[in-house]
N, C-alpha and C positions, 0 to 999 in steps of 0.2 A: 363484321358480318351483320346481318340487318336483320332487325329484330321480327317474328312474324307471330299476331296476335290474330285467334279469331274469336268470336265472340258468337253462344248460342242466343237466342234472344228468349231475355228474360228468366237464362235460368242464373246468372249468374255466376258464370264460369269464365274462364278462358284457356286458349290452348298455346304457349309458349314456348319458342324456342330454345331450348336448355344451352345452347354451350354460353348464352350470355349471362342466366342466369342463377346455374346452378350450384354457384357458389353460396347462396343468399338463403340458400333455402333447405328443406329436407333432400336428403337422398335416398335412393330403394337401387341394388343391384339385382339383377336375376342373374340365378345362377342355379343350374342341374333343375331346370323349371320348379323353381321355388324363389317365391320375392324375398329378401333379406334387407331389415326387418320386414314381415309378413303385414303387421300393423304399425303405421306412420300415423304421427303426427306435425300439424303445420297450422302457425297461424292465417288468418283468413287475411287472401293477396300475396299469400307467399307462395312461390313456384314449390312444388313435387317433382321429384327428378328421376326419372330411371333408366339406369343403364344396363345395357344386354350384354352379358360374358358367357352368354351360352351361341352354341350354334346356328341354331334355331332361331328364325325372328319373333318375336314377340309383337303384343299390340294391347295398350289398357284402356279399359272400358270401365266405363262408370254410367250403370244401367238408367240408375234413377235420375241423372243428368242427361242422359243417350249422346253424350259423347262420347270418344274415342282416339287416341293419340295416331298419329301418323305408324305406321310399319318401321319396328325398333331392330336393326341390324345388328348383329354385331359388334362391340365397341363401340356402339352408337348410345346416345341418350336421348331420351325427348321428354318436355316438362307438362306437366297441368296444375293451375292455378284454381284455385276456389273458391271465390270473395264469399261466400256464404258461411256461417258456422253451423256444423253441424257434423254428421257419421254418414260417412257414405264407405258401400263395398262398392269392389271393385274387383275386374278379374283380366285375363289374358283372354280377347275373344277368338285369338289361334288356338289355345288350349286352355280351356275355360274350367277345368279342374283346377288351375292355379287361381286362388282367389288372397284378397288380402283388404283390409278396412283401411279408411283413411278419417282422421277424427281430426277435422278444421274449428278452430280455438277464435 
């Protein structure tokens, strides 16, 4: 499967396709629209992984970077990367009551 990176400019991010490399990295399931764990941590370059086991699709947004993952299906996963250290919130822009921090080492 081919790997697909994009890149915001200059904020130092990226958006990562999970099934290659979520192995490597943290993971966050949602489940009953609640992220578990709520709060992640990841070193900085390492993929964040979230997979959807609820019905509903999901979608994670990370305000202060104004990215956002692709639309999360179902038994679907999709990753973001964050060469930066630092704290960033983050939340579900489909249902934005779901929030959760992510603290890059």
């Amino acid at each position: 499967r081919a790997l697909t990176i994009a890149f915001a400019a200059g904020a130092g991010v990226a958006l990562v396709s999970a099934p290659l490399l979520a192995q490597q990295g943290a993971s966050v399931t949602i489940a009953s629209f609640k992220f578990g764990p709520e709060n992640v941590s990841a070193n900085a370059k390492t993929p964040i992984t979230w997979t959807n086991k609820d019905g509903a699709p999901h979608q994670i947004a990370v305000a202060t970077k104004n990215l956002k993952t692709a639309v999360i299906s179902r038994d679907q996963s999709k990753a973001l990367t964050i060469a930066e250290p630092g704290r960033y919130d983050y939340i579900c822009s489909i249902h934005p009551s779901m929030k959760g921090k992510i603290v890059v080492k």
